[in-house]
Backbone as CSV, one residue per row, in Angstrom:
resi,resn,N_x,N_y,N_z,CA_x,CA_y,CA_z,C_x,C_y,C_z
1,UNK,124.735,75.082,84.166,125.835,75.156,83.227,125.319,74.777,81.839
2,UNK,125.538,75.510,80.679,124.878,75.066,79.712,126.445,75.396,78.466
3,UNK,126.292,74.737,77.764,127.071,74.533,76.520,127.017,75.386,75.539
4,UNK,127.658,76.021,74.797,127.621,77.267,74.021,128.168,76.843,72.760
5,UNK,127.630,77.741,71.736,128.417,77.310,70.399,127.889,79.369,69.830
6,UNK,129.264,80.018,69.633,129.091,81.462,68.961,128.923,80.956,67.277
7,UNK,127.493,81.434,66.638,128.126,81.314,65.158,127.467,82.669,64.597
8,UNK,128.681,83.250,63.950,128.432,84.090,63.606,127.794,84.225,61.714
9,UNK,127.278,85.155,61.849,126.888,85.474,60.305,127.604,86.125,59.353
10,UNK,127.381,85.767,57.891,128.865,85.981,57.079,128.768,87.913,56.710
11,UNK,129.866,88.825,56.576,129.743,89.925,56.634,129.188,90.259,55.502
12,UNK,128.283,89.388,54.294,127.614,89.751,53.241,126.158,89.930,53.738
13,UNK,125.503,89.227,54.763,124.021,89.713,55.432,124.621,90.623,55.490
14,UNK,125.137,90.928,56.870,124.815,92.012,58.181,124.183,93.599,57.664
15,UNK,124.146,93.566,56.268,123.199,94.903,55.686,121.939,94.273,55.665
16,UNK,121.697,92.844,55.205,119.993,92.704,55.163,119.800,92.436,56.299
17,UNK,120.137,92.430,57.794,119.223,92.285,59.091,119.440,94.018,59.593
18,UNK,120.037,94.866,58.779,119.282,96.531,59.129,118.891,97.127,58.361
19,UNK,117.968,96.586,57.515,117.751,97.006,56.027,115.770,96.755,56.429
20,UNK,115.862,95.582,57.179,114.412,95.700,57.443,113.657,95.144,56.413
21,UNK,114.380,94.937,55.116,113.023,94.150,54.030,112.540,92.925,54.500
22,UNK,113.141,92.011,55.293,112.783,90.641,55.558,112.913,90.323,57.062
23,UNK,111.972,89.564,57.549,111.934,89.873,58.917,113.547,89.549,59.300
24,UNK,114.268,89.735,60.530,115.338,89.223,60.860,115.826,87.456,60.750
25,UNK,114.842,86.854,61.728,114.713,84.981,61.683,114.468,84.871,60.720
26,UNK,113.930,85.353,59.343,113.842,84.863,58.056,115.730,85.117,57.552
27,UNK,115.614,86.002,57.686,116.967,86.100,56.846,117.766,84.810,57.223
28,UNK,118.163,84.884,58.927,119.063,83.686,59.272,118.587,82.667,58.820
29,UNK,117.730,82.031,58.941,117.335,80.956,58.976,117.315,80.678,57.041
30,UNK,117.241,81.159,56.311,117.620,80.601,54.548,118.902,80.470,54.284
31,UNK,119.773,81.943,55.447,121.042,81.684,55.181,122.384,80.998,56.479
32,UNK,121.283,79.734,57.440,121.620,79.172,58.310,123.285,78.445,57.927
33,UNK,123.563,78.148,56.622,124.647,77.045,56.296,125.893,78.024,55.896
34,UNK,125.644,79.304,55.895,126.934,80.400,55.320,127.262,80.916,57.058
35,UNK,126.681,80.315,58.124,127.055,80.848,59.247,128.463,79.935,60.331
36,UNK,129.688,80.746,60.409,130.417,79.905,60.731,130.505,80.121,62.576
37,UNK,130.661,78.189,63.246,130.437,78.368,64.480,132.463,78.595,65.031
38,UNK,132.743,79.616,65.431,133.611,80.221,66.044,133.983,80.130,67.587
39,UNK,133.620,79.906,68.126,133.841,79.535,69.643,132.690,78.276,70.007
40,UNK,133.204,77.742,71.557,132.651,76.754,71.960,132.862,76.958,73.359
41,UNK,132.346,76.852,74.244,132.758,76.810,75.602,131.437,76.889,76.640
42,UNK,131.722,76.510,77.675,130.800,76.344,78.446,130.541,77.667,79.826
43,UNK,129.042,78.277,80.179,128.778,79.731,80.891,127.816,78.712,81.934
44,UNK,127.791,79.619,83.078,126.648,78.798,84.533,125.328,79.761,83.611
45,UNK,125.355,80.007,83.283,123.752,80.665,82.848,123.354,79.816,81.914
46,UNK,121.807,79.636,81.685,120.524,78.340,81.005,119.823,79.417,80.285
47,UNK,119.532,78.563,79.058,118.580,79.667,77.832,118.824,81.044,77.526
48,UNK,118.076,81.944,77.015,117.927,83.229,77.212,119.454,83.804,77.921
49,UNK,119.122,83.335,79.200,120.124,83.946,80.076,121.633,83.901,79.584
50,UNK,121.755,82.617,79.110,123.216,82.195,78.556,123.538,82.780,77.388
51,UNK,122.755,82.956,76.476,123.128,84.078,75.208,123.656,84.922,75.357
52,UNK,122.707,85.847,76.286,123.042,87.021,77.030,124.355,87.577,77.735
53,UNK,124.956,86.433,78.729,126.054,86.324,79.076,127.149,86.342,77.533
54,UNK,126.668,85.695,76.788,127.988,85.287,75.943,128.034,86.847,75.521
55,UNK,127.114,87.300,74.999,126.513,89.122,74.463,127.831,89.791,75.180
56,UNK,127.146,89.391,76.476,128.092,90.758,77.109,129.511,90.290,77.510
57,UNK,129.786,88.651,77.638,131.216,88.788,77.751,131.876,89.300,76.366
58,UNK,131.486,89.193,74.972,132.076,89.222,73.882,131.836,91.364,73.715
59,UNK,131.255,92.092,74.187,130.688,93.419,73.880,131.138,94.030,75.204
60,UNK,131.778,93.409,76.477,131.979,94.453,77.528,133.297,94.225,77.705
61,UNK,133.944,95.959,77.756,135.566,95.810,77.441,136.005,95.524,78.887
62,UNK,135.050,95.914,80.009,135.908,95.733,81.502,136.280,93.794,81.303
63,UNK,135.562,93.027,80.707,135.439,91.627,80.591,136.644,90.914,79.378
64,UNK,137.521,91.805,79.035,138.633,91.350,78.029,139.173,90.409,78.414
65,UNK,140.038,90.099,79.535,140.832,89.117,80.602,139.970,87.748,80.324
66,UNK,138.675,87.635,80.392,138.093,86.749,80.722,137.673,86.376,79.229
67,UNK,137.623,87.057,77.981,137.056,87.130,76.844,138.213,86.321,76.215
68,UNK,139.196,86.693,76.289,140.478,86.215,76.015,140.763,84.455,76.328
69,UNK,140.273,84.418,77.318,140.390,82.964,77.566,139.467,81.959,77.564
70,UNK,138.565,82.677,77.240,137.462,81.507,76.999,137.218,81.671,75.219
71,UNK,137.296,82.893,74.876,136.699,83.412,73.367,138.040,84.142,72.397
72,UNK,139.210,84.549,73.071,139.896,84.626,71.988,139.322,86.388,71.922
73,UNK,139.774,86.676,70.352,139.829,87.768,69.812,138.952,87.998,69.103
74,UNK,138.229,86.942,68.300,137.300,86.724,67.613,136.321,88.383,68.026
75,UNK,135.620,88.608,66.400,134.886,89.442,67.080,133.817,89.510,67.687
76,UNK,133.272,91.095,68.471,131.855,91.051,69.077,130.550,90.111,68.685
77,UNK,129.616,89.619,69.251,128.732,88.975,69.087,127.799,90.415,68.688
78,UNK,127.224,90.314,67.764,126.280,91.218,67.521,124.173,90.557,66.418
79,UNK,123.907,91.865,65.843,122.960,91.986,65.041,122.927,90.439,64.255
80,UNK,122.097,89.686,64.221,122.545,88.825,63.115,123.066,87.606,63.268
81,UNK,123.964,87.412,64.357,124.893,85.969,65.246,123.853,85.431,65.712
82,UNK,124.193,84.074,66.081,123.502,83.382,66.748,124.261,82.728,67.380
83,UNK,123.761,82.691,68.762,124.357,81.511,70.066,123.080,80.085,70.302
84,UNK,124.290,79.411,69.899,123.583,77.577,70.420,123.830,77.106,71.802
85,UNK,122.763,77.443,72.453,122.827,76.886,73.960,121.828,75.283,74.062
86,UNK,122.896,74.747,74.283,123.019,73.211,74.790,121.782,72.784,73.587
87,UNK,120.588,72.681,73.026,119.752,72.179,72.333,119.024,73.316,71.963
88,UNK,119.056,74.558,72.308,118.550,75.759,71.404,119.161,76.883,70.985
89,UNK,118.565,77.348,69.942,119.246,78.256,68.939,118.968,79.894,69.229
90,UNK,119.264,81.019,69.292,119.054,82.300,69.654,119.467,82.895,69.148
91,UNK,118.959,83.933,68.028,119.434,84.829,67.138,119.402,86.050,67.671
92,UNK,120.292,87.293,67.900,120.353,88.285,68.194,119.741,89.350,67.246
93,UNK,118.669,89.666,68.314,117.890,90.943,66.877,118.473,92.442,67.762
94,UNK,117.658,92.940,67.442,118.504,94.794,67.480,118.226,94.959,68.688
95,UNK,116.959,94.294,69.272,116.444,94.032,70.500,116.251,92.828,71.186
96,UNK,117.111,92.378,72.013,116.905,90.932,73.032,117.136,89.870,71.738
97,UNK,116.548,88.562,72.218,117.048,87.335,71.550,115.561,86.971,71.147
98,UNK,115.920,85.854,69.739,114.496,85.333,68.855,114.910,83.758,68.744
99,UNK,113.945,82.726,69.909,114.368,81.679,69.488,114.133,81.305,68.638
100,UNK,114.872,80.289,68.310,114.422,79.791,66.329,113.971,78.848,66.859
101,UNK,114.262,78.172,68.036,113.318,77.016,68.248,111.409,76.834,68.138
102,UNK,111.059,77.588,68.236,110.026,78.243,68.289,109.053,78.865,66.788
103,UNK,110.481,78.847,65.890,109.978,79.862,64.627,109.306,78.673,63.815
């Protein structure tokens, strides 16, 4: 069981993480303090795995019922967001997750 925190990125990036001038983890990470954390709740999936889950409960419509009650309306997790699982950070690139723990 690991602890979740959705924070999403403000809709003034989301052109510079598909624009490609700056790596993706650079962008987040200068503009870490304009990112607001929007949900909180707790998934049985650890690291990696738990991002992932949050990905697809927030992006798969058969999963609304369940999106609804843990996450609300809030929107999709996408390009750019980052999920805080229990002591690490995971930024969503165009492909899979980039820990920042690590960067």
């Amino acid at each position: 069981m690991s602890q979740i925190t959705i924070k999403l990125a403000p809709s003034e990036l989301m052109g510079e993480f598909y624009s490609r001038k700056l790596p993706i983890d650079l962008i987040a990470l200068r503009n870490i303090m304009l990112y607001k954390d929007v949900g909180a709740f707790e998934v049985d999936a650890v690291g990696e795995a738990a991002a992932e889950e949050v990905f697809d409960l927030t992006n798969n419509p058969s999963r609304q019922f369940e999106r609804d009650l843990l996450y609300g309306r809030g929107r999709s997790v996408s390009v750019g967001d980052m999920i805080a699982v229990d002591d690490s950070l995971f930024l969503c690139a165009p492909t899979g997750w980039i820990n920042l723990h690590y960067c």
